[in-house]
C-alpha positions as CSV (number, residue, x, y, z in Angstrom):
1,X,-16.1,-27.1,2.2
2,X,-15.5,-23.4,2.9
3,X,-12.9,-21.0,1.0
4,X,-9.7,-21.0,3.1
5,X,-8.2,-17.3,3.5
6,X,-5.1,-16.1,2.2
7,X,-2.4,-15.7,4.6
8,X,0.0,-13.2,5.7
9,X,3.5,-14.1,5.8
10,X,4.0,-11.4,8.8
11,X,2.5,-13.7,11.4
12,X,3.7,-14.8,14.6
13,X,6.9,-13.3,16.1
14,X,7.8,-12.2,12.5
15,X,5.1,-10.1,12.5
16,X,5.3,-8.6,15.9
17,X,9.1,-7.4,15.2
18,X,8.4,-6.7,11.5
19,X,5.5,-4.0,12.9
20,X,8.1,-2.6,15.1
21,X,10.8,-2.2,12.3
22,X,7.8,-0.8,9.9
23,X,6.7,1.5,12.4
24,X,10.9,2.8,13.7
25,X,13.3,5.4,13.0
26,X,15.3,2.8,11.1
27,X,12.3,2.2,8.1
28,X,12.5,6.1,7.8
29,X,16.1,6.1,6.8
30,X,16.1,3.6,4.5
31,X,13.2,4.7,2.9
32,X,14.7,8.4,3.0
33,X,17.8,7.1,1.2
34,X,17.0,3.9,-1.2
35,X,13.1,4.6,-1.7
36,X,12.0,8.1,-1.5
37,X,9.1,7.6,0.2
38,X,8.8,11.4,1.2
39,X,8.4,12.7,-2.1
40,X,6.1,9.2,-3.3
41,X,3.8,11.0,-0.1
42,X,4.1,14.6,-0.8
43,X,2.1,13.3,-4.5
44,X,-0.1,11.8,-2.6
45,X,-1.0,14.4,0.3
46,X,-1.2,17.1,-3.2
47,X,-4.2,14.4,-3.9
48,X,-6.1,15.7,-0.7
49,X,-8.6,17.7,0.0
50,X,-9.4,16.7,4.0
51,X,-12.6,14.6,3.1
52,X,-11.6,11.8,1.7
53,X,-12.1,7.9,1.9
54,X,-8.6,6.9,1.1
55,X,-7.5,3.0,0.7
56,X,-4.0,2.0,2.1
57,X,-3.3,-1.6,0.4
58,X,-1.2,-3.6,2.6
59,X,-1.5,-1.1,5.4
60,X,0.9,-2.8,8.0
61,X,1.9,-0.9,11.1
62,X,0.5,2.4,9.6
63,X,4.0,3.9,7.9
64,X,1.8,5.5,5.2
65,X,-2.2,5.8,6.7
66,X,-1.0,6.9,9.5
67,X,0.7,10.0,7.6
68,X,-2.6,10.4,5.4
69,X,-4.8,10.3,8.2
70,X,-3.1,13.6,10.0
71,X,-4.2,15.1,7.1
72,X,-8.0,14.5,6.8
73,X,-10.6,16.6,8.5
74,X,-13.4,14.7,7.9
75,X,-12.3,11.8,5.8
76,X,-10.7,8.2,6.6
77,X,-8.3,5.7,6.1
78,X,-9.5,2.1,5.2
79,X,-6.7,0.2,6.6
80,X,-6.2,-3.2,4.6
81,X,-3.9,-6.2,5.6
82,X,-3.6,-9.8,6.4
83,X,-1.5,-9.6,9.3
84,X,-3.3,-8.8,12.8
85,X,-0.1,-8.0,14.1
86,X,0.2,-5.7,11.8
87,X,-3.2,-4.4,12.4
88,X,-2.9,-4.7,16.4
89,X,0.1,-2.6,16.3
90,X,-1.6,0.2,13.7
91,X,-4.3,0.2,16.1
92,X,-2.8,0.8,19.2
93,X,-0.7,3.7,17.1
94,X,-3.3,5.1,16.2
95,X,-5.1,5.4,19.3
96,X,-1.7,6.8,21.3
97,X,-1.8,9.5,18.2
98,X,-5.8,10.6,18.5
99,X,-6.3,9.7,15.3
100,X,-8.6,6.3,15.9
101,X,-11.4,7.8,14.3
102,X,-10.1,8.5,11.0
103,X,-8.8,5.3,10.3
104,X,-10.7,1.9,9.9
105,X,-8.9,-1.5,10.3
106,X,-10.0,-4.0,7.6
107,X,-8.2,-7.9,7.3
108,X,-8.8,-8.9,3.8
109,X,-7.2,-9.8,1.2
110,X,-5.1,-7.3,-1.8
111,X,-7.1,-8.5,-4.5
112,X,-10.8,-9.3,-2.8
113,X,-11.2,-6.3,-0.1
114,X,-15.1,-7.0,0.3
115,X,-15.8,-2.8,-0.1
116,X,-18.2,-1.9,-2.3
117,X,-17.6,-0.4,-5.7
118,X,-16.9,3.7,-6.4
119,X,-16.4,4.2,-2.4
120,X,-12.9,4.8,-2.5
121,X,-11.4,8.3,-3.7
122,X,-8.0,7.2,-3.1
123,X,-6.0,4.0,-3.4
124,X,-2.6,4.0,-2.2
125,X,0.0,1.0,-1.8
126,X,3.9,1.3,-0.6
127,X,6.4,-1.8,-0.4
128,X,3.8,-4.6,-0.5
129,X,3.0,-5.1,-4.5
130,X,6.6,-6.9,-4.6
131,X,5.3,-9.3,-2.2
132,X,2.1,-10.4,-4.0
133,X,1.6,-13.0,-6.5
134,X,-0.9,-11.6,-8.5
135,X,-0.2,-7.7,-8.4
136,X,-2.6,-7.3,-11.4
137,X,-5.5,-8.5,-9.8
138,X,-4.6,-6.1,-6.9
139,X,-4.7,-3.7,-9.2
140,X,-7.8,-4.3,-10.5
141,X,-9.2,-4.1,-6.9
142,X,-8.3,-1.2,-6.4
143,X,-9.6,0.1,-9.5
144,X,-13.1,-1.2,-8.9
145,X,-13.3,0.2,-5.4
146,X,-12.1,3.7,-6.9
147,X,-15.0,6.2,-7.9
148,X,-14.8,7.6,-10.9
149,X,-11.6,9.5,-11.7
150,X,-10.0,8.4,-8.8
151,X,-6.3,7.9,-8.7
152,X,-4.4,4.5,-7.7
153,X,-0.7,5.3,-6.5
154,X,1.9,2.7,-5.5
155,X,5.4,3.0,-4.7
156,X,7.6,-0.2,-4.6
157,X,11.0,-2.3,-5.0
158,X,12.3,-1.5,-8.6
159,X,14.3,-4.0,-10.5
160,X,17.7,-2.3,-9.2
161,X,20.8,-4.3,-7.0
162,X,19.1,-2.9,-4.0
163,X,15.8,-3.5,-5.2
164,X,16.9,-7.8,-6.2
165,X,18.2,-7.3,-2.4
166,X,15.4,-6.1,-0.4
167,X,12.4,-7.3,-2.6
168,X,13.8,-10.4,-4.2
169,X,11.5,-13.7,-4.7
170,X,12.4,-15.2,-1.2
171,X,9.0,-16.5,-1.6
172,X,8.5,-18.7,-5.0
173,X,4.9,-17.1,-5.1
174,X,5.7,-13.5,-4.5
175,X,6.7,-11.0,-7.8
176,X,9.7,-9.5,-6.5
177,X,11.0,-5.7,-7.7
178,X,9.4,-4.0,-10.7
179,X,10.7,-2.6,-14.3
180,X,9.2,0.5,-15.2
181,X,7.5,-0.6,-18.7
182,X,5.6,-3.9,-16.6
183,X,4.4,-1.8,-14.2
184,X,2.6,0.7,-16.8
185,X,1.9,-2.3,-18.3
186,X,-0.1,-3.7,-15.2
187,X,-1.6,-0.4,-14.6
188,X,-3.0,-0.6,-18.4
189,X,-4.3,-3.9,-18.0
190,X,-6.2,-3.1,-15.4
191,X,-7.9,-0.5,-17.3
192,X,-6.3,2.4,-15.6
193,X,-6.1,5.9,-17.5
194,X,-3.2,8.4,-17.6
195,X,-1.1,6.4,-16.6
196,X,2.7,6.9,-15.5
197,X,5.6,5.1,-14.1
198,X,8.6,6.7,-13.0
199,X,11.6,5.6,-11.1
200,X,12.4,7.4,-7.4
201,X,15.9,5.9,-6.4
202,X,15.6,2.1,-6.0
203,X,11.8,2.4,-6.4
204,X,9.2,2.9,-9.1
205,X,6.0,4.7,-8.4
206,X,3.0,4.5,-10.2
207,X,-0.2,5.5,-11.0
208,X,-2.9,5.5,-12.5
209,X,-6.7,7.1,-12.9
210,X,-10.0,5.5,-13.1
């Protein structure tokens, strides 16, 4: 009997609005005010170079690979959800924005992406580690796609009133908001190097280095 695939919750009409809301001017607010997603990107565009091959982990309408892909001169974005939605409205994005050819769509799974070891220089997440069950096996994906001394960063929901709000367990499978010490702890776990949590308003980024 064959494996059955995960699935995305962000199917259906869900999804469709969901890539509009993820993609609007209304995302970019709240994540200007509650998350801090501008300075969570300006550490991650001081990791480029222009060449990379740069992972985005639960990709969705392209908030954050769209961003690192203006960016690269030669390089790419490896685009990675479950949604096609999602991936339908990232492509369709990209392709208004010229910038098709730096990014590559890729449905799989968080913790199983199918790449090949070290061919990653760059693994990046933002708002989707709350949603997973099993964000240390994610993280250990991303860590064995990373080439040596490559970094893995994430930003997501810490464990804050806003953060309960937003990223709570609506799902009984999904983790819901992070504490700073369990996130270093997953990042440690997962065999990840000089590593560091730090909160950014109602969020916690992290990282860590192959």
């Amino acid at each position: 009997m064959p494996e059955s695939r995960p699935a995305s919750e962000w199917t259906g009409w869900r999804g469709r609005i969901g890539a509009r809301y993820l993609s609007g001017p209304m995302r970019k607010l709240e994540d200007r005010w509650f998350l801090g997603s501008p300075v969570f990107l300006g550490g991650v565009f001081a990791m480029l170079r222009g060449g990379e091959t740069v992972l985005d982990v639960g990709a969705g309408s392209g908030y954050c690979s769209l961003e690192i892909a203006r960016r690269l001169a030669a390089g790419k974005v490896i685009c990675l959800d479950l949604s096609d939605e999602m991936l339908g409205h990232l492509d369709r994005r990209a392709k208004r924005e010229g910038l098709r050819e730096r990014i590559q769509i890729l449905k799989a799974d968080a913790c199983s992406s199918g790449l090949g070891e070290d061919s990653v220089d760059l693994a990046v997440s933002v708002g989707v580690f709350h949603e997973l069950p099993s964000p240390g096996l994610a993280l250990a994906e991303m860590r064995r796609v990373l080439k040596p001394g490559g970094w893995a960063m994430l930003l997501d929901f810490r464990d804050t009133w806003f953060g309960r709000l937003v990223a709570g367990t609506h799902r009984a499978e999904a983790h819901g908001p992070f504490g700073e010490e369990e996130l270093s702890r997953l990042f440690l776990a997962a065999g990840f190097q000089n590593v560091r949590a730090a909160p950014v308003k109602h969020a916690l980024a992290g990282r860590g280095q192959r």
